[in-house]
C-alpha positions as CSV (number, residue, x, y, z in Angstrom):
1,X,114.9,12.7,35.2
2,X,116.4,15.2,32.5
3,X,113.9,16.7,30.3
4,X,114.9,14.8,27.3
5,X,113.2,11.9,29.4
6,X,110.2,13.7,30.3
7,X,109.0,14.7,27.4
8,X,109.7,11.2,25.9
9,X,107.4,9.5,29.0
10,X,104.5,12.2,28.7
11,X,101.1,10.8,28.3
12,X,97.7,12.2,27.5
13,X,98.8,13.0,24.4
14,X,102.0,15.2,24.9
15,X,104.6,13.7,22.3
16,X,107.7,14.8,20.9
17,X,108.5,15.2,17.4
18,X,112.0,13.1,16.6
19,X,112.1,10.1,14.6
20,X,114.3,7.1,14.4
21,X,116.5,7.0,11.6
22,X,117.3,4.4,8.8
23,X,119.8,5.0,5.7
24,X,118.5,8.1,4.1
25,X,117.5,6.6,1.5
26,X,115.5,3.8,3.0
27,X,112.3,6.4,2.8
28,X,110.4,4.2,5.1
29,X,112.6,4.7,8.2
30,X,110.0,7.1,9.6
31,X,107.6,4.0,10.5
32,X,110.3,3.2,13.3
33,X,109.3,6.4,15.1
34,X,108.1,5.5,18.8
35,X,106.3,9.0,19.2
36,X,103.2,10.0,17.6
37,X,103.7,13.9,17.1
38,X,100.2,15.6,15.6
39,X,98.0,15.8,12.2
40,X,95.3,18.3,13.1
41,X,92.2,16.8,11.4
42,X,93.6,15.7,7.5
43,X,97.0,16.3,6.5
44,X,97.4,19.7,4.9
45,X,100.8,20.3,3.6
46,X,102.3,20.5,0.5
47,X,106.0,20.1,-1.4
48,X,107.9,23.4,-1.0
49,X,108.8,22.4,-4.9
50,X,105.0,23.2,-5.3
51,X,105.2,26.7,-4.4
52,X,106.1,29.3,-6.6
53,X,109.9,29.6,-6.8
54,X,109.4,33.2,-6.4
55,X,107.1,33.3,-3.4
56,X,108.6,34.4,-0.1
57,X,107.6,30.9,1.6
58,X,110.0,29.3,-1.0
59,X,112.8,31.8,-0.8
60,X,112.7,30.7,3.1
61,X,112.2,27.1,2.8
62,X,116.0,27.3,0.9
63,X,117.3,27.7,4.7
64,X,115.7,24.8,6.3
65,X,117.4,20.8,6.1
66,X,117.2,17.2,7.1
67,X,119.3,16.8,10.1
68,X,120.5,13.8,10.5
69,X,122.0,12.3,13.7
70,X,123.6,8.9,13.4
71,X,125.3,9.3,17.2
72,X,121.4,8.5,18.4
73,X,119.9,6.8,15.1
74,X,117.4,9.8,14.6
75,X,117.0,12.8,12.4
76,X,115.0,16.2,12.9
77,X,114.7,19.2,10.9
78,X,117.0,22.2,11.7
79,X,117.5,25.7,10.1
80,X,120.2,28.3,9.1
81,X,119.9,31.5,11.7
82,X,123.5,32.3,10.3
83,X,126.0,31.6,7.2
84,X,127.2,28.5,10.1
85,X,124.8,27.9,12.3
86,X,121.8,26.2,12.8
87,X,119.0,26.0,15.1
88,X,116.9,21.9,16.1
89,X,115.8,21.1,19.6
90,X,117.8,20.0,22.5
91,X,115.4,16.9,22.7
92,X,117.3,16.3,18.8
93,X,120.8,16.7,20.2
94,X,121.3,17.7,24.1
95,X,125.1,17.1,24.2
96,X,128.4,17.2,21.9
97,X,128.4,13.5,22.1
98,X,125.1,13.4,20.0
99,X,126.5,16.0,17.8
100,X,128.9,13.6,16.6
101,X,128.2,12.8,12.9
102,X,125.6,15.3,12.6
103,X,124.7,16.3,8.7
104,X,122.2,18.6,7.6
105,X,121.0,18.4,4.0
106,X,119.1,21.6,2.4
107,X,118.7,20.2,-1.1
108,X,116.6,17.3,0.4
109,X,113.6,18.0,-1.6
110,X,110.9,16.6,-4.0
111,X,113.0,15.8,-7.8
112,X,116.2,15.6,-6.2
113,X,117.4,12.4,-6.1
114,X,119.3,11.4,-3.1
115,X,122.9,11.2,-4.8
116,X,122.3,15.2,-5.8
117,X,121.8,16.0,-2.0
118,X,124.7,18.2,-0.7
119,X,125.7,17.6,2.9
120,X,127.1,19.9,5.4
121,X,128.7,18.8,8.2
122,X,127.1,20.5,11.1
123,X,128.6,18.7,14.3
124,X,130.4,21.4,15.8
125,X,128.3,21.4,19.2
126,X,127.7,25.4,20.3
127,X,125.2,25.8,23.1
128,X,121.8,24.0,24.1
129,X,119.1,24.8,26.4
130,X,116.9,22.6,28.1
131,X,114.2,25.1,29.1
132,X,113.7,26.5,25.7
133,X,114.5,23.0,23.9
134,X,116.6,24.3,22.0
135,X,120.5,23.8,20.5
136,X,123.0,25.3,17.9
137,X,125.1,23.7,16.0
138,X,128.0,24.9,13.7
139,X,128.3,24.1,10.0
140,X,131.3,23.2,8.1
141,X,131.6,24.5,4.6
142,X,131.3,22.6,1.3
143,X,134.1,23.6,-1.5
144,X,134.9,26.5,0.9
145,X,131.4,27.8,0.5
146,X,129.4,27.8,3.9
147,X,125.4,26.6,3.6
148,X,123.6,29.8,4.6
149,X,125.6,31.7,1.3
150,X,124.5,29.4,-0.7
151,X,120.9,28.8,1.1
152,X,120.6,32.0,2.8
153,X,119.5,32.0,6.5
154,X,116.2,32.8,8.8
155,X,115.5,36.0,10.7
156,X,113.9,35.2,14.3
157,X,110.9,37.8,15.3
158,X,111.6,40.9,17.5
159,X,108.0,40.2,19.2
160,X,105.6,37.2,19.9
161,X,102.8,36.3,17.1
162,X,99.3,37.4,17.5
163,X,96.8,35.0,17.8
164,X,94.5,33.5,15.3
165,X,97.5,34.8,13.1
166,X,98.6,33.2,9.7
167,X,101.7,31.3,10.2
168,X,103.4,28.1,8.4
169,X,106.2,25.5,9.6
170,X,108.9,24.2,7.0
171,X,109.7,21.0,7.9
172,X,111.5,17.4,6.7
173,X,108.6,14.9,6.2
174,X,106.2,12.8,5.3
175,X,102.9,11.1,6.0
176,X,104.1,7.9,6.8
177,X,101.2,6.7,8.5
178,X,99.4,7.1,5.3
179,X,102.6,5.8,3.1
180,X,105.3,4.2,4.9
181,X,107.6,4.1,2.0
182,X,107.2,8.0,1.7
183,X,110.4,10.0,1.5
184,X,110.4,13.0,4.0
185,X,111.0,15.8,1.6
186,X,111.0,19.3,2.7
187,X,106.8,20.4,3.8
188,X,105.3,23.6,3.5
189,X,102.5,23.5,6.1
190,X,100.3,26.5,7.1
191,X,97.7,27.1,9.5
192,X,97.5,29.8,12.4
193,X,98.1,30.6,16.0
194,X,96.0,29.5,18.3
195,X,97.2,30.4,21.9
196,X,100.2,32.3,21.7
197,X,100.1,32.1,26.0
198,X,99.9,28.6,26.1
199,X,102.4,28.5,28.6
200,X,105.2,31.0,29.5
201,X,107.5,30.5,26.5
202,X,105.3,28.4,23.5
203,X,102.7,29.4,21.5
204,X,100.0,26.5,19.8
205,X,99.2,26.3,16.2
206,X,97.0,23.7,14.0
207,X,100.0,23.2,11.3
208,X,100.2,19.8,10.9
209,X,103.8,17.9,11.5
210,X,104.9,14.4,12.3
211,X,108.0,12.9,13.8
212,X,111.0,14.8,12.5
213,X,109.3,17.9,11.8
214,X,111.2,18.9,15.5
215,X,113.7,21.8,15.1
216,X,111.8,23.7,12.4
217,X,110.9,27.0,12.1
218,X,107.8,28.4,12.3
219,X,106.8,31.1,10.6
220,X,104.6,34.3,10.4
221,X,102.4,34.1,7.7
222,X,101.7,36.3,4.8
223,X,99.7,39.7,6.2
224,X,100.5,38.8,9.6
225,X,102.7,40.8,11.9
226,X,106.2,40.3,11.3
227,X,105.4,38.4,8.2
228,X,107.9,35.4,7.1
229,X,109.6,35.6,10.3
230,X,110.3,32.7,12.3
231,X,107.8,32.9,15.6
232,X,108.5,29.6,16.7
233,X,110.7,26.7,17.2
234,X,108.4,23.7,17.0
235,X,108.9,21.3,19.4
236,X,105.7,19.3,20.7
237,X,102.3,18.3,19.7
238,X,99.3,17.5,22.1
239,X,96.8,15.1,21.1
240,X,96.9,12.2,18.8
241,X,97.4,11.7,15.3
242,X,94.3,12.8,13.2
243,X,92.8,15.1,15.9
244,X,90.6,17.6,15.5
245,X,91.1,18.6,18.9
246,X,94.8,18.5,18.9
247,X,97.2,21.0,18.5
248,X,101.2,21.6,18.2
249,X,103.4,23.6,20.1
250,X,106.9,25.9,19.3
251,X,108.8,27.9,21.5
252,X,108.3,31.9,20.7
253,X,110.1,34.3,18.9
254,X,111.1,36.2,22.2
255,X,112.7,33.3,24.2
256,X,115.0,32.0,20.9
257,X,116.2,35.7,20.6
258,X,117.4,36.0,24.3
259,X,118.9,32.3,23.9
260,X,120.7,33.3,20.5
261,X,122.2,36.7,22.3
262,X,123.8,34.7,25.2
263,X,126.3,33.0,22.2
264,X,126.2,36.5,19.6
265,X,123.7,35.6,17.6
């Protein structure tokens, strides 16, 4: 069974992070998600609108989109590592075949209505690995301008996070178990490492996420050791939605280096 497959059958709580996609601007399409990813206790994120538009967490949030990805009727969040190239989960698109139509939208935020949203084409297939659930993608430019010189890009962490570290995750979503006709805008969510040995290549946090927060970057917080870096690709959760006892999971800052030098990155 591939690993796509596993993580989609996990019980006790284990659940991926992908939703099923609608039209994007049918806000509701969330509610069709088949996986329960995790809220740790009450929701606790905010618009990235809402921060200042001076603040380092907002500079960063410019570099992080709505994938979608009409070849398997989902979307996921992915982010710029380069001027081309961007990083989701392999669980979001495993092959070139589900690259097929792929779009990434980094305007896709709260006041911008949904025929101002600029979309790059990003379904130029690169690498993915299964291990580290992760795959790259290649961006097309818009007016001959390509999205990370216009958004800017993300800088991945030389070392692992510390625990009981600040960190946040920027992420495309909403709480649609609260309000299904919610529109996933782009989230600011912070919270802080819990286990960063929680197996051999993720580290745990209690940011909260839903389905289609996979692919997003979490980051070091403010203070913390390599501060606004990305530490993690987020991936998993573990529990159940409105958990106090549940956490989520990204893959660390180490393993997406070594995986990002095997292609030049």
């Amino acid at each position: 069974m591939s690993l796509k497959l596993v993580r989609a059958f996990l019980v006790v709580g284990l659940t991926g992070c992908g939703v099923a996609e609608l039209p994007e601007d049918v806000p509701n399409a969330d509610a069709a998600s088949v996986e329960s990813p995790v809220i740790v206790g009450s929701v606790n994120w905010s618009e990235v609108t809402s921060l200042s538009s001076t603040s380092t967490q907002r500079v960063r949030s410019k570099a992080v989109g709505y994938l979608s990805i009409p070849a398997v009727g989902s979307r996921c969040t992915a982010w710029l590592v380069a001027n081309d190239k961007i990083v989701t989960n392999n669980h979001c698109v495993g092959s070139a075949s589900e690259a097929v139509g792929a779009r990434v939208s980094f305007n896709y935020e709260n006041g911008v209505a949904s025929t101002s949203r600029i979309w790059y084409d990003c379904s130029t297939f690169v690498r993915t690995w299964t291990a580290e659930d992760m795959t790259v993608l290649t961006c097309k430019a818009v007016n001959g301008v390509l999205p990370g010189a216009v958004y800017g890009k993300l800088t991945v962490a030389s070392a692992n996070a510390a625990n009981s570290s600040a960190m946040y995750v920027l992420h495309q979503n909403c709480d649609y178990n609260a309000t299904p006709s919610c529109v996933p805008n782009k989230k600011y969510s912070p919270g802080s490492v819990l286990n960063t040995n929680v197996t051999s290549n993720e580290l745990s946090y209690n940011a909260d996420t839903l389905g289609g927060s996979s692919g997003s970057p979490v980051l070091a917080g403010a203070g913390a050791a390599n501060a606004h870096l990305v530490i993690g690709l987020h991936h998993v959760g573990v529990g159940s939605n409105y958990s106090t006892s549940a956490s989520n999971r990204g893959v660390e800052a180490t393993a997406i280096r070594a995986r990002l030098a095997e292609i030049g990155l």
